[in-house]
N, C-alpha and C positions, 0 to 999 in steps of 0.2 A: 382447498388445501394449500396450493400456492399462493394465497392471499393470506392466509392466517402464518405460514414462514413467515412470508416477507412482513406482516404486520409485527411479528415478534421479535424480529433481528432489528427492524425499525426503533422498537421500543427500548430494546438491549440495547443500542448503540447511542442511543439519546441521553438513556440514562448515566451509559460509563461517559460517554460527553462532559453531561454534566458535572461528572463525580472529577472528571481529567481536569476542566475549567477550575475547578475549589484547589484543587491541589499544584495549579502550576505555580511554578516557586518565583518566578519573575512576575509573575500576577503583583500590578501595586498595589489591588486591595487584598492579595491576601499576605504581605508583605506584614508581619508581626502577630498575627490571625493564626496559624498553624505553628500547632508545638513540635517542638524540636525533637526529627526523625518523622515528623508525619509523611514526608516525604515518599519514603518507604514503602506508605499504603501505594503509590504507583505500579507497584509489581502487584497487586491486584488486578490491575486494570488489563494487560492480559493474560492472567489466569482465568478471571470470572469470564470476560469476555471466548477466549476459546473453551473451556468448559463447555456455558453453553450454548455456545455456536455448535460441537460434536453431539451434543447431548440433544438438540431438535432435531439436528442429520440424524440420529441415530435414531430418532421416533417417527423420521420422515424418509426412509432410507431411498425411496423416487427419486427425491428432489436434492439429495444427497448425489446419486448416482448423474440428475440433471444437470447442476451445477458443480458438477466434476470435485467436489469436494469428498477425494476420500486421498491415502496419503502410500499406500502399498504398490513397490514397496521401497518404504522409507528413506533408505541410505540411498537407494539412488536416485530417489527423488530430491535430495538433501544437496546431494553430493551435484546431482544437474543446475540446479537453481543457484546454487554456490557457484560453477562454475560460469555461468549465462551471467550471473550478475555482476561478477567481478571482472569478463569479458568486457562487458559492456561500460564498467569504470574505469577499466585500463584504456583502455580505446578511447574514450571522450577525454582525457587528461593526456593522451598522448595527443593526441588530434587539437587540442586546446596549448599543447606548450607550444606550438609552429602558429598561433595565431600572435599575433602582437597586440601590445595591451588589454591583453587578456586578464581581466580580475577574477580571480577566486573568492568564493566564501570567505568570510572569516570572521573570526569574534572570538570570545572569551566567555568560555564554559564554568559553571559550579559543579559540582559534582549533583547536587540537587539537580539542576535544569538540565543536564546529560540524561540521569536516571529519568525524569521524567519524559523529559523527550521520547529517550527510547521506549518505555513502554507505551506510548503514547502511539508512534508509529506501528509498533509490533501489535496492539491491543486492539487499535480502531482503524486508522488511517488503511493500513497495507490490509487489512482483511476485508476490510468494507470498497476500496476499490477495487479489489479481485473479484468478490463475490459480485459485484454490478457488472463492469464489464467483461472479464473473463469467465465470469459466470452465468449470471442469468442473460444479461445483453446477446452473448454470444451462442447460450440456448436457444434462444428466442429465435435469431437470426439465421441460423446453419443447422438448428436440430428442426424447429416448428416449423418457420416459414423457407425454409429449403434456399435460402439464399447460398449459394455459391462461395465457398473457402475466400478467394481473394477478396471479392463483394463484401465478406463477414468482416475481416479483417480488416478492409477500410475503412468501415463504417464504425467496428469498436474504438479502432485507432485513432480517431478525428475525435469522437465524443472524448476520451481518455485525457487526447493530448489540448482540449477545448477546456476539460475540467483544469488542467495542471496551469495554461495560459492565466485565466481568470485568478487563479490564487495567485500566478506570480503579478498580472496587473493589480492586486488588490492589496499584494503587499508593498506596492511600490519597488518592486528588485526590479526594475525590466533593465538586465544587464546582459551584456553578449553572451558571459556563461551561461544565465540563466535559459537565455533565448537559444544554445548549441544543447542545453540541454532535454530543450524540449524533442528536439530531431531524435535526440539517442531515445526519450520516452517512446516514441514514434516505433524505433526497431526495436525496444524491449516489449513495448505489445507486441507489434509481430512475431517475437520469436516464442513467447508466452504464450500466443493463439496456437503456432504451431504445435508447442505441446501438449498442450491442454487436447487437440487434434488428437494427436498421439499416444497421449499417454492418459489422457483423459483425469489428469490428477491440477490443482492448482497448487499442489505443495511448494511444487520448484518455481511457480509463477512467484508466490509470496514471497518466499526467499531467497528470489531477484531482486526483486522490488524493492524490499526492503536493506538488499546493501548498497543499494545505488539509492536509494531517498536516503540514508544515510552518509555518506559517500558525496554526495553533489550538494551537502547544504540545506537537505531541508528539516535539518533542525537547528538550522539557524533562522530560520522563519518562524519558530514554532516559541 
């Protein structure tokens, strides 16, 4: 049963991939290719996506409860993850203004590549990184194999902050911000793991996650 999830979210995230690729509006080949407002279709991308991502928890309700995917209850799960993430941007820009020659992100948005970005992050990126390692990884590790709270947490946090490295050496940004904010990914696992610990929900992990990858620049990578 765990094999056929994960083969199915595998398939669901490839596919909205793909569908995310055709539609980004700074794409040069799709540059004159897409009719004007296609753009739009991007609030698809996670609608369909959490649709059914609840709709297989909800046929799989184990693996639901495994991978800490349920969201009750909501306001204060909303209201924690709001506050964890916005913690942790206020802190890394305050801790960033007392470095010197410190660069920031920066570029210039369309309204198109904004929208896309953001469902882009919201639809695939911030749900498929929770579900691996604040989810199943950290199943695995602390429910199955009885590895020990700190032991889980390191090992999620290295693999996490290993994925985040890699995209920033592949986009070529390796810049001080880039690299101080790898550190703060480091304590937003942590404090993610904690909950997830505690409150057994990944709602507030997501909607950390996703104001600080918005927040720190990375859709300006995107």
């Amino acid at each position: 049963r765990r094999f056929l999830i994960t083969a199915l979210l595998a398939f669901v995230y490839v596919v909205l991939a793909l569908a995310s690729a055709v539609l980004n509006p700074v794409e040069p080949a799709a540059v004159g290719l897409l009719p004007r407002g296609a753009i739009w279709i991007s609030l698809l991308i996670p609608i369909l996506s959490w649709s059914i991502l609840l709709r297989l928890f909800h046929i799989f309700p184990s693996q639901a409860l495994q991978y800490s995917l349920r969201g009750k209850p909501v306001l204060i799960n909303l209201l924690i993850g709001a506050g964890v993430g916005l913690a942790a941007v206020l802190h890394l820009y305050m801790v960033s203004y007392f470095i010197p020659s410190m660069e920031y992100p920066a570029g210039q948005f369309s309204r198109e590549g904004l929208i896309w970005g953001a469902c882009v992050l919201a639809g695939l990126i911030v749900p498929a990184e929770e579900l691996l390692f604040r989810g199943a990884a950290f199943s695995i590790l602390y429910d199955e194999l009885n590895v020990h709270f700190p032991g889980a947490v390191a090992r999620v946090t290295v693999l996490n902050v290993l994925v985040h490295l890699v995209i920033i050496v592949s986009s070529h940004s390796i810049q001080p911000f880039a690299l101080l904010t790898l550190v703060y990914r480091a304590g937003l696992s942590a404090a993610c793991l904690y909950l997830v610990l505690r409150r057994r929900s990944l709602l507030p992990c997501m909607l950390a996650n996703l104001i600080f990858s918005m927040a720190t620049g990375w859709l300006f990578a995107l």
